[in-house]
C-alpha positions, -999 to 999 in steps of 0.1 A, spaced: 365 -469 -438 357 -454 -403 349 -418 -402 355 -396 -368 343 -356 -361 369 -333 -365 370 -313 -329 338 -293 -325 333 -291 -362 304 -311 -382 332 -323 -410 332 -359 -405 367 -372 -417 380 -406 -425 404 -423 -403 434 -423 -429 435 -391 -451 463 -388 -478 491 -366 -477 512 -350 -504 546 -335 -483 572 -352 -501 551 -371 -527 533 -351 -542 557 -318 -545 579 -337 -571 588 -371 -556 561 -389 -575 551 -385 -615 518 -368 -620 498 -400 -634 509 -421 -606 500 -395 -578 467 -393 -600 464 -433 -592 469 -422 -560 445 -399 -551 419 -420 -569 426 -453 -551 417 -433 -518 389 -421 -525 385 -459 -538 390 -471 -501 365 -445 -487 390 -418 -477 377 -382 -477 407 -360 -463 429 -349 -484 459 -329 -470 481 -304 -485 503 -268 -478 516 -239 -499 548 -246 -492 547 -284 -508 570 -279 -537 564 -242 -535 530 -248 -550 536 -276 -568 513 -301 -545 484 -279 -543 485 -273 -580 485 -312 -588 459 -319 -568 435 -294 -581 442 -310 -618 434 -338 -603 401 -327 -582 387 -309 -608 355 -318 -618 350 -337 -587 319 -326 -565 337 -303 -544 312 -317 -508 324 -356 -511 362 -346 -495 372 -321 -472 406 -306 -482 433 -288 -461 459 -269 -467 482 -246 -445 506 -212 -447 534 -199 -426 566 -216 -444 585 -190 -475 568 -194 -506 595 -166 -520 626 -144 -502 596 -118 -493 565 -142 -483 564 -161 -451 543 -164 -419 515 -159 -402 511 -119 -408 474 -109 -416 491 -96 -455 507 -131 -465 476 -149 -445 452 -135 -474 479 -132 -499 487 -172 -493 447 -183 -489 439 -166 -524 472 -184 -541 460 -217 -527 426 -215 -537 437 -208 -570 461 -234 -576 434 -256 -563 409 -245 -580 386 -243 -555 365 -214 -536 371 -225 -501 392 -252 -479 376 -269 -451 406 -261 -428 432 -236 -433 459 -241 -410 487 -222 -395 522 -245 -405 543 -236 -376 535 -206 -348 549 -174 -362 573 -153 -333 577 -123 -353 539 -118 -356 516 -105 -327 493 -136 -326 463 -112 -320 471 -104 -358 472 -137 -369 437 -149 -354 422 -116 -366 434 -125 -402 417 -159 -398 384 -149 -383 384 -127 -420 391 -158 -438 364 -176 -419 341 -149 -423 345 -145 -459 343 -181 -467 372 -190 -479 380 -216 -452 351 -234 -428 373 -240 -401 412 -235 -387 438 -255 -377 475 -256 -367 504 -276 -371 534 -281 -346 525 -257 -325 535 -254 -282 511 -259 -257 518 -224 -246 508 -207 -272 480 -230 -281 463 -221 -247 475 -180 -257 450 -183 -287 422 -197 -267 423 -170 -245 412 -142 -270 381 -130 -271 368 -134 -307 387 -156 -321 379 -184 -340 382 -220 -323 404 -243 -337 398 -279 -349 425 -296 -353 464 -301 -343 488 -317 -366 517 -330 -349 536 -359 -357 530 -388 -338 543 -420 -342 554 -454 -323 584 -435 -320 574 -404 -322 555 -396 -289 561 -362 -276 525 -347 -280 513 -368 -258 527 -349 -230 510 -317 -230 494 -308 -268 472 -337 -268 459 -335 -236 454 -298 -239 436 -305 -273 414 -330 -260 399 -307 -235 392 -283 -257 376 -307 -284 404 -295 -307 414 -331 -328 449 -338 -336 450 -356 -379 487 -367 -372 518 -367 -397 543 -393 -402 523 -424 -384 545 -447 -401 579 -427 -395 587 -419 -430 578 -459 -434 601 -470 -410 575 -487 -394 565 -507 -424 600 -527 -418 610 -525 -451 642 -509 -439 671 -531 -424 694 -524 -400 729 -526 -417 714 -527 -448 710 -505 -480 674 -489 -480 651 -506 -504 657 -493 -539 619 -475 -545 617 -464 -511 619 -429 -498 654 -436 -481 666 -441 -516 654 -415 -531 670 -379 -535 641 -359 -535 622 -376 -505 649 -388 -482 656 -354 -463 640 -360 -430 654 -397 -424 686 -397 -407 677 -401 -373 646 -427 -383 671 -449 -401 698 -456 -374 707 -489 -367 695 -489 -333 660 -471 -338 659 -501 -373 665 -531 -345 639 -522 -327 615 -520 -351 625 -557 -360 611 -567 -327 581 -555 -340 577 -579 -367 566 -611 -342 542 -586 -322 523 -578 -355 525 -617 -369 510 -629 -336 483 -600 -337 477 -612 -376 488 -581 -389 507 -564 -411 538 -538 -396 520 -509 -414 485 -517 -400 499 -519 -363 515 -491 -366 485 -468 -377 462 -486 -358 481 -475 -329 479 -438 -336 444 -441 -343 439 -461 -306 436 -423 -292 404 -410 -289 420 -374 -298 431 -382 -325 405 -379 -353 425 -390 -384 465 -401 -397 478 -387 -426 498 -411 -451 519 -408 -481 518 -426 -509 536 -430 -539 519 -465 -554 480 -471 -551 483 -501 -534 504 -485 -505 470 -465 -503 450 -499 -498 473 -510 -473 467 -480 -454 429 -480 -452 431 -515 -443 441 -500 -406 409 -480 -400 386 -498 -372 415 -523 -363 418 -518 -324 450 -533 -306 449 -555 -275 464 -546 -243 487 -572 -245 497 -556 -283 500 -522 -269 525 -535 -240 544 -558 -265 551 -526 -289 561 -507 -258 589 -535 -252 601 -541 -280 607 -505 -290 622 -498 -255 637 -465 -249 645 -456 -288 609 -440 -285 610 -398 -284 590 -386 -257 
């Protein structure tokens, strides 16, 4: 496993991190997301990813069962706020920021995460709140560092421009083969200010494993099928958006890899982008995973992907 700085911090992190969105919130039984976590840390990965909102607690509190005991310095751990956690707590408001931090310390059992990150940008809350509330996270140790998710250039560069804040280190957007739109403005913006991006949904939701067919029904244990993970899907799963990721399959045999290596490796071919988050619901989907860190893709590979996917790719 390759390891890469995450933006100005000292937190070295590995190059796949595991994720718990939809797995670990209730799509996957507890002793098989226990395999899970295990079998990364296996393959050398260090970054473990979570948010409040995950099965209104229900991630967080799985994986601090399944942390415990473990020396708290060998992973770093992030975990995020903004979405409702009741009809009353939501966003980024400097009440619910400390309210939300304390709740996902405890259900992680932990005293601090290495990143606390802001879910989504918060309208309703003067932002000058919001990185005040932070800096008192940061201050009282609770988290080491900050981060955001999804948020617009604009008010990424609005944050950097007040005085006392707190710098960020990371972005997480998703970013995919087909998913492409931060690298219009967020990443650029990030990369100058040596904020990293650790990116969701690399392989599309696993679109871009090909185990999905166009015309077909959707593999019977895959997150298509299933009731409590398939949410997000529709537009991943259409026929023409499936038939190009066919043409993938001869660019990845005449590389010698697999789909799901290419496909991370790809992400991880950006300098800015420091680490890509995957779900799993089966340890060996984790092995598969780490397989991609330190792969690096051709020219010609880069180019083929970019034809075959032709203009079913969101920019």
């Amino acid at each position: 496993m390759n390891f890469r700085l995450l933006g100005s911090s000292d937190i070295e992190v590995s190059e796949i991190s595991l994720g718990s969105w939809l797995t670990y919130s209730g799509g996957v039984e507890r002793d098989q997301a226990r395999a899970c976590v295990q079998a990364a840390f296996d393959e050398g990965i260090n970054f473990i990813d979570t948010a409040n909102v995950y099965g209104r607690g229900a991630a967080e509190s799985l994986l601090g069962d399944v942390l415990e005991g473990r020396e708290r310095s060998s992973y770093v751990l992030a975990t995020k706020v903004y979405f409702p956690m009741s009809d009353l707590d939501r966003g980024l408001s400097a009440a619910q920021i400390h309210k939300q931090m304390d709740a996902s310390l405890s259900r992680l059992k932990t005293d601090y995460v290495d990143v606390y990150q802001c879910h989504r940008y918060d309208g309703e809350t003067p932002l000058e709140e919001t990185m005040a509330a932070l800096a008192d996270v940061v201050a009282a140790g609770k988290a080491r560092h900050i981060g955001f998710s999804e948020w617009p250039a604009e008010k990424i560069s609005a944050s950097l421009e007040l005085a006392g804040a707190p710098r960020w280190v990371s972005s997480q957007p998703q970013y995919s083969m087909l998913w492409r739109q931060p690298e219009a403005e967020v990443i650029p913006l990030c990369a100058a200010e040596a904020i990293s991006q650790i990116v969701w949904s690399p392989l599309a939701q696993g679109v871009l494993t090909g185990k999905y067919r166009p015309g077909a029904a959707p593999p019977a244990d895959s997150r298509a099928a299933s009731e409590t993970m398939s949410g997000f899907m529709d537009r991943l799963v259409q026929d023409s958006v499936l038939e190009a990721v066919a043409r993938l399959a001869p660019v990845a045999e005449q590389a010698g890899l697999s789909m799901t290596t290419m496909a991370l490796a790809w992400v991880l071919r950006e300098p800015n982008v420091a680490s890509a988050i995957v779900g799993a619901s089966r340890p060996e989907q984790v092995r598969e995973n780490a397989a991609a860190s330190g792969v690096v893709l051709g020219r010609d590979v880069l180019d083929a992907i970019d034809e075959a996917l032709g203009d079913v790719v969101v920019r």
